[in-house]
N, C-alpha and C positions, 0 to 999 in steps of 0.2 A: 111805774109806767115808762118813768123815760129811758131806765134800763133795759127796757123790753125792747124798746125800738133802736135803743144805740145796740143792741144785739142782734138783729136784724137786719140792721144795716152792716154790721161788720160783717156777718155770714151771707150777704148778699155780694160785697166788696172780696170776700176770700174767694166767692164763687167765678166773679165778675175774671178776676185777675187767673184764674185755674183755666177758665174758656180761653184768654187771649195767650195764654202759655203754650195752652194745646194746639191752637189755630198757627199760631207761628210755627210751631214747632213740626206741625201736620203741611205746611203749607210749603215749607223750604224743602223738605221730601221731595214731590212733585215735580215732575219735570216739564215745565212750561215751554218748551221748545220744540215743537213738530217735527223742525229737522231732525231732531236726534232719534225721534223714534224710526226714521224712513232710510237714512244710512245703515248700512248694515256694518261692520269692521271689515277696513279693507287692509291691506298690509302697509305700513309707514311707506316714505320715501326709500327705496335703499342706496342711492347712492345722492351726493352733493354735485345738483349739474350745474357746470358752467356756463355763462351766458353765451358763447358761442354754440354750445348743444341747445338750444331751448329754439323753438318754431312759435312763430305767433299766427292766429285765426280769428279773427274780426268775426264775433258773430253773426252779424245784420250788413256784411257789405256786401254789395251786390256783385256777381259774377268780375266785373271789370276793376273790381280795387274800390270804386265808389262807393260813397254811402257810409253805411254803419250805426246810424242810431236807430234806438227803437223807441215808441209811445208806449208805458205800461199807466195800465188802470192803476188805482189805487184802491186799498180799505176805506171806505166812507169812515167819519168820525167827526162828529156834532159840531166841530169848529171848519173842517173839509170834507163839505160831503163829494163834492166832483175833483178832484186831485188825480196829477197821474208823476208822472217822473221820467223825462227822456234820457235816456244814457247811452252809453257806446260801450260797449260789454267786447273785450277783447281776451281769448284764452292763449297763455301762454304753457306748453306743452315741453315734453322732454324727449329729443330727436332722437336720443343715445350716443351712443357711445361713439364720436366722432360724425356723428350723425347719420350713421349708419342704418337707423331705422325711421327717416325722414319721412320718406315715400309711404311705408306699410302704415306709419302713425298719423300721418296728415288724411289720411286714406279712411283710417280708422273715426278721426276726431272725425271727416265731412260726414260720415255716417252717421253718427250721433248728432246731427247737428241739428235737425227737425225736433227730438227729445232733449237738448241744451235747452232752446227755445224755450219749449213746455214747462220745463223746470222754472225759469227764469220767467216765465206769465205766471207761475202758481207762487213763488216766495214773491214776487212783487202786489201781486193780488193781496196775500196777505199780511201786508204791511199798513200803517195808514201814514199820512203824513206828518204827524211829528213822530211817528218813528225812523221816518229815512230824514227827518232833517234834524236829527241828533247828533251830537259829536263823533259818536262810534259806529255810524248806521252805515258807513259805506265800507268798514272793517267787519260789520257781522254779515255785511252784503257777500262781501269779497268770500269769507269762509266759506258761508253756507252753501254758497254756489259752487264754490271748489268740491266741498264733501258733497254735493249732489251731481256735477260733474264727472266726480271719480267713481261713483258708483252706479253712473248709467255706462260709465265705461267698463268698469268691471264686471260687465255683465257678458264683453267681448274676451276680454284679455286680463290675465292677470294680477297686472301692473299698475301702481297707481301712476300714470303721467301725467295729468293735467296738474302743474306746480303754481299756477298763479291763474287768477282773474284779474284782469286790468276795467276800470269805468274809465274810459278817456273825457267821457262827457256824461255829468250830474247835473238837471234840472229839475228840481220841485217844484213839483205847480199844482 
């Protein structure tokens, strides 16, 4: 009898451990990141710009230089269900080549600036609060927003130019 059952339990045990093999294994496959499915491949950097070539654009400042932060909602989550996050979202852009293309590309980025916005209400929506008060939450910020930057611009031009996103100001609340 107690053979039966120590057999039993071992082939429940060989089962047990085959499911948590295949779950991990099934599970690191998966791409858990939304951004990546919504960029589409845009072409690299092609050249190394210098800080004198680079233009900066305050998302949220108001016509006269003023301002610049925005209120974003948050993802509800059992510990924060009202949360939001103010920050100062600044895009740093690539002017060319002695900055020669200052005018066309500042031109460019104001256009896109209403769809910047949008981007940046829908990756902060879905975030909840301790994901942006993580160690690496304003690094995967900073990315994601760039690859969805460069891809609402690529829809004009080319060229990847938006090289950086700046938070000047992080507040979780």
């Amino acid at each position: 009898m107690y053979a039966i059952l120590i057999s039993i339990i071992a082939v429940l045990a060989l089962a047990l451990a085959v499911m948590v093999i295949f779950l991990f294994a099934t599970y690191n496959r998966i791409n858990t990141s939304p951004e990546a499915n919504n960029v589409k491949d845009l072409p690299q950097q092609t050249r190394e710009v210098p800080p004198e070539e680079e233009a900066r654009l305050n998302l949220y400042a108001m016509e006269d230089g003023t301002g610049g932060d925005a209120i974003f909602n948050l993802k509800s989550s059992p510990a924060h269900e009202n949360s939001f996050l103010k920050a100062s979202i600044t895009i740093v852009y690539d002017a060319g080549e002695k900055r020669k293309h200052l005018e066309s590309r500042t031109e460019l980025v104001k256009n896109c600036v209403g769809e910047f916005k949008e981007a940046c209400i829908e990756y902060f929506r879905s975030q909840t609060f301790e994901q942006l008060t993580d160690e690496a939450a304003m690094e995967k910020a900073r990315d994601a927003l760039r690859n969805k930057f460069n891809g609402i611009v690529s829809k004009r031009t080319d060229e990847r130019i938006i090289l950086r996103v700046i938070f000047e100001d992080w507040i979780v609340q």
